[in-house]
C-alpha positions as CSV (number, residue, x, y, z in Angstrom):
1,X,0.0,0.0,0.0
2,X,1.0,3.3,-0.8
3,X,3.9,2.8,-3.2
4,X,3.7,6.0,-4.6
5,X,4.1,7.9,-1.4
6,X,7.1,6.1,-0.6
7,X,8.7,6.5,-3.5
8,X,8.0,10.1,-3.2
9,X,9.4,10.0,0.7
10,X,12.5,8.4,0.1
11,X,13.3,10.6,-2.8
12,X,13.3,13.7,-0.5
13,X,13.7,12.2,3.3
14,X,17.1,13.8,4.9
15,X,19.0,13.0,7.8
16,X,17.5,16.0,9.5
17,X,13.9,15.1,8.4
18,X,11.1,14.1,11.3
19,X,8.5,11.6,9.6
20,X,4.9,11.3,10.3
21,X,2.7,8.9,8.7
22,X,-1.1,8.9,8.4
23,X,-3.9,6.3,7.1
24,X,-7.0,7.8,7.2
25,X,-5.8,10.2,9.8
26,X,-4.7,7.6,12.3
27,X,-1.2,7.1,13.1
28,X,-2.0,3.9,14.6
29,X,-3.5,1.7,11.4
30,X,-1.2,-1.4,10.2
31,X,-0.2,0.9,6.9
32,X,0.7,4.0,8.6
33,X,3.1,2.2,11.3
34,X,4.5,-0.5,9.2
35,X,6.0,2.8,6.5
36,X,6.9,4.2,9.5
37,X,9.1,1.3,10.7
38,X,10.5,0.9,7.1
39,X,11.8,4.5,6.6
40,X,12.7,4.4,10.8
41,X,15.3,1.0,10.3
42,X,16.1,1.9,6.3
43,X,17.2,5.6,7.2
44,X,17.9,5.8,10.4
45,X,15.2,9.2,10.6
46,X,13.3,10.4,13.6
47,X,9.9,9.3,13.4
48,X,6.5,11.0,15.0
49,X,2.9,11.1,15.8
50,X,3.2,14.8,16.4
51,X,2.0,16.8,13.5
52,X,4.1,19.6,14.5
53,X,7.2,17.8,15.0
54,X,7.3,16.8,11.9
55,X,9.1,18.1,9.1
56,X,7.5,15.4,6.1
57,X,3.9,13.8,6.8
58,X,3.1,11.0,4.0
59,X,-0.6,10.6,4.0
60,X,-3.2,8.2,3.2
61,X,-6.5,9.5,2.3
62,X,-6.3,12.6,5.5
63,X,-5.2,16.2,5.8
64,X,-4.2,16.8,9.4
65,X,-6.7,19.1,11.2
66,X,-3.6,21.2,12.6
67,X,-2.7,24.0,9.8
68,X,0.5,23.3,8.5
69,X,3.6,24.9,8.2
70,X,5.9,26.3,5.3
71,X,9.0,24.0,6.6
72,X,6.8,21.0,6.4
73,X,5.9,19.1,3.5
74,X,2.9,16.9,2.6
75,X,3.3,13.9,0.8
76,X,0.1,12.0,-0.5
77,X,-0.4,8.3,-1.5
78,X,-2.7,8.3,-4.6
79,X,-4.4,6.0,-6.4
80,X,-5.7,7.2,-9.5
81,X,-4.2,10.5,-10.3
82,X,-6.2,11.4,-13.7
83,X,-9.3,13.0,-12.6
84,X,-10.9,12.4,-15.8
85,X,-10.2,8.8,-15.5
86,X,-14.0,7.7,-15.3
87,X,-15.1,9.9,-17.3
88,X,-12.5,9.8,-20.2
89,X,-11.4,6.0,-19.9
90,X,-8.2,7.2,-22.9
91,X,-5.6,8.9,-21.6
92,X,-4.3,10.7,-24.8
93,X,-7.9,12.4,-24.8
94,X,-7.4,13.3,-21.2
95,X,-3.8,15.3,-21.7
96,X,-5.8,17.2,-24.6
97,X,-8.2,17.9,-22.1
98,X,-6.3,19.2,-19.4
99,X,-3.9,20.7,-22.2
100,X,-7.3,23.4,-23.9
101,X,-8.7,23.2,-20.7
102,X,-12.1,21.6,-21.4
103,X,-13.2,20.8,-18.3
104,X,-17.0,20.3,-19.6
105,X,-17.6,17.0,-18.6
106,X,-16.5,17.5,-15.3
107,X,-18.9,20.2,-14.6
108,X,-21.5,18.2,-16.2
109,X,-20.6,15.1,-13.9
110,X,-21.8,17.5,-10.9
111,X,-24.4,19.0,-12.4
112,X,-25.9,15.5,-12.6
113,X,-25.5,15.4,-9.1
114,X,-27.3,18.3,-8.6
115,X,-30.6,17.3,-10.7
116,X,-30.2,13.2,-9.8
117,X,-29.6,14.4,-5.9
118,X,-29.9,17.9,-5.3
119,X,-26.7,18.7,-4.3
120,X,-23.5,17.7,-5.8
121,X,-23.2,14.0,-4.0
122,X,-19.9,13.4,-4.2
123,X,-17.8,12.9,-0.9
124,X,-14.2,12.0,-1.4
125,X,-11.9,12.6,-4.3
126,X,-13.8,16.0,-4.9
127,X,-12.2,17.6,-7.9
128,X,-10.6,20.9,-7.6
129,X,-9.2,23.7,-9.7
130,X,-5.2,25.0,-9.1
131,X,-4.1,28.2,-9.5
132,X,-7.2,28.6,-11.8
133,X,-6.5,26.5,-14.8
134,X,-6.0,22.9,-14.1
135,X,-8.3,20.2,-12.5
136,X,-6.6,18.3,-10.3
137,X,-7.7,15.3,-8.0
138,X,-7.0,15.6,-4.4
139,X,-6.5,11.8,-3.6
140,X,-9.2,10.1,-2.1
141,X,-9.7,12.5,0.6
142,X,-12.4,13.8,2.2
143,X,-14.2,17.0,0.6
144,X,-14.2,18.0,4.3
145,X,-10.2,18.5,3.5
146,X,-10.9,20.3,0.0
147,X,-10.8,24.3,1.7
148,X,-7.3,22.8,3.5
149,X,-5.4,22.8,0.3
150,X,-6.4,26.1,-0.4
151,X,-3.0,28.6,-0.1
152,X,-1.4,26.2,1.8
153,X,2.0,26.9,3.2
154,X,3.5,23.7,2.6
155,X,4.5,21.8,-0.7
156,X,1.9,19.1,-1.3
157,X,3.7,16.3,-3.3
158,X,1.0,13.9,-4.7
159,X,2.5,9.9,-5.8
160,X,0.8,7.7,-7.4
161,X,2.8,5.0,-7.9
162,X,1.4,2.1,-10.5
163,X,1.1,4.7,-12.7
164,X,4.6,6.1,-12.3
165,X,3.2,9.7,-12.0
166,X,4.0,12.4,-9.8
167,X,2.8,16.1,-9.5
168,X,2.7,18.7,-6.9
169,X,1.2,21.9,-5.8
170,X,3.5,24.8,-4.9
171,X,3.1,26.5,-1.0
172,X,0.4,29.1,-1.2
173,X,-1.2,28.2,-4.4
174,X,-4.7,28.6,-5.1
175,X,-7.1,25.4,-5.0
176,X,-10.2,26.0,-4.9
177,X,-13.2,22.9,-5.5
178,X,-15.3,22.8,-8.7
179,X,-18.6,24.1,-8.2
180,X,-22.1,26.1,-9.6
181,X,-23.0,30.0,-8.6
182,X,-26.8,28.5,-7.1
183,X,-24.7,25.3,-6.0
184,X,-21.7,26.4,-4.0
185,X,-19.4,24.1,-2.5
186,X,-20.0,22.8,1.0
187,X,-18.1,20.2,3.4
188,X,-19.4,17.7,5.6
189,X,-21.0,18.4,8.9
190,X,-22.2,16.4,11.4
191,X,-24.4,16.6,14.7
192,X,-22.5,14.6,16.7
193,X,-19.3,15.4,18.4
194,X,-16.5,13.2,19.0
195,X,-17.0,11.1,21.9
196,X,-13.4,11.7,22.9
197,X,-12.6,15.1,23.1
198,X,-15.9,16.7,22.1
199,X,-14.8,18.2,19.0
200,X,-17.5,19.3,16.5
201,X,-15.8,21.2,13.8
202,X,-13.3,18.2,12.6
203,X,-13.5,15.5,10.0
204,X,-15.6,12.5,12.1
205,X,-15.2,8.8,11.8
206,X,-18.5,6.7,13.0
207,X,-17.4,3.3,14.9
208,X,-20.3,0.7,15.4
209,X,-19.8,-0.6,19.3
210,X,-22.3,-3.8,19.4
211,X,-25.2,-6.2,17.5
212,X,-27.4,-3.4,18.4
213,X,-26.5,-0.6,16.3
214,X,-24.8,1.5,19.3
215,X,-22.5,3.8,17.4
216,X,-19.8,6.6,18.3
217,X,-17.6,9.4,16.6
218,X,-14.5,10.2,17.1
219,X,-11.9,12.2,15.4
220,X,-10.2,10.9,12.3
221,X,-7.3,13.0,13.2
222,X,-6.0,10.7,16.1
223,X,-2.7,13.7,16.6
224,X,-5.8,16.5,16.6
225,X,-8.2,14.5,19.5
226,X,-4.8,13.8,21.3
227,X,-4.2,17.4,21.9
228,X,-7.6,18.2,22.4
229,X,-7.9,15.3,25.3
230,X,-4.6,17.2,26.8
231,X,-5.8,20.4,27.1
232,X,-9.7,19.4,28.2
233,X,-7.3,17.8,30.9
234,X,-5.7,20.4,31.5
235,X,-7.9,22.9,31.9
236,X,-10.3,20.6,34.5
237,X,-7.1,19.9,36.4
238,X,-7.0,21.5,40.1
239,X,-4.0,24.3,39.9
């Protein structure tokens, strides 16, 4: 898993580099710890679960809730980097494409959203425009992460690697999502909060606890409810 972000680590990991590794926000998933080890015993590197400490964070499907820096850099794993890909199936059309920027059939993808659903439907992989001219896809992350991207202090290095493709968004570049004037773009929200450390505001995963249907949130961002259970703490704690 995630061959494409590695190969995109390696190539810029130094001995003075701090890694973080994320799947699905979690630091804690079999993918994000077992790439940890690897770079950890193959480089020698610091490793971290600390989104501040660390100077690259190679993600899985996530953008950390913290805002990052311009000294960090953010590495994603991605699938399928050709966001015309299911619309398009040839790639030589799709270089045209992006090449005249004729975007059409995206736009007409969400307007079909919009008339099949009444709002554009689509949750993850949410296309988005950079530095107004290209469409790019964002990985499969959340559209919650979409506004994120959006003059960004820190190089975003995107690897996708069974198609042997790389690309990148430069620190403080404009990305902003694909949407209509009457039909503007809007992130997930939930009514719950996470049953953790309260938080409201944050990207939300829901966790079925029995046969019964009993269900909780918490954050996807394990670093984010971390801090957020540190300070609740410290705040209630006698001085």
């Amino acid at each position: 898993w995630g061959t494409g972000g590695v190969q995109v680590t390696a190539s810029i990991v130094g001995p003075d580099d701090c890694l973080k590794v994320i799947d699905q926000g979690s630091d804690d998933t079999t993918n994000a710890v077992s790439i940890r080890r690897f770079f950890q015993r193959v480089t020698g590197i610091r490793t971290t679960e600390d989104t501040a400490a660390a100077t690259i964070i190679q993600t899985r499907h996530r953008i950390p809730e913290l805002p990052l820096r311009a000294d960090q850099v953010l590495v994603y794993q991605v699938p399928i980097p050709e966001p015309l890909r299911f619309l398009v199936p040839r790639e030589t059309e799709t270089r045209v494409m992006h090449a005249y920027e004729e975007y059409g059939v995206m736009h007409v993808k969400l307007y079909e959203d919009i008339a099949r659903h009444g709002h554009i439907s689509t949750a993850y992989d949410y296309p988005v425009s950079v530095n107004h001219r290209y469409v790019m896809s964002p990985s499969p992350t959340p559209k919650f992460d979409n506004p994120k991207m959006q003059a960004m202090p820190a190089l975003q290095l995107f690897g996708a690697g069974r198609e042997k493709r790389i690309y990148a968004v430069p620190p403080y570049t404009s990305v902003r999502s694909l949407d209509f004037e009457d039909h503007p773009f809007q992130v997930q929200r939930w009514s719950e909060h996470c049953a953790l450390c309260g938080a409201a505001d944050v990207f939300l995963d829901e966790i079925v606890l029995d046969d019964q249907g009993r269900r909780m949130f918490t954050c996807s961002d394990t670093d984010h409810c971390r801090r957020r259970q540190e300070s609740v703490a410290r705040r209630s704690s006698p001085a």
